[in-house]
C-alpha positions, 0 to 999 in steps of 0.5 A: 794727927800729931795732937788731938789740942784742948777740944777733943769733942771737935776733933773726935766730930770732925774725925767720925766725919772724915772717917765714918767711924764710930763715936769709941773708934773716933775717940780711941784714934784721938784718944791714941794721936800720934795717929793716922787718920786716913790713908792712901789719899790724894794730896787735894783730899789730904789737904782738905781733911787737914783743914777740917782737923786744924779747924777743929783744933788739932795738930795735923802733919801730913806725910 
């Protein structure tokens, strides 16, 4: 995640739900964007999790 963008709640949300991170942890990831929201994962998966976060209003880039 690049940038968390002007809705942080729905971010943090839609981080808690991809992650299954706490409500501080999710809000210290985006809190802290530039940052790595998930890992290791396929790039179907990638995508989708992409999704989620644009929808929410961030800014993703996938590496």
């Amino acid at each position: 995640m690049t940038s968390a963008g002007d809705k942080k709640v729905g971010v943090i949300k839609a981080v808690r739900e991809i992650t299954g991170l706490g409500l501080k942890e999710a809000k210290g990831l985006v809190d802290g964007a530039p940052a790595n929201v998930k890992e290791g994962v396929a790039a179907a998966e990638a995508e989708e999790i992409k999704a989620k976060l644009e929808e929410a209003g961030a800014t993703i880039t996938l590496k």
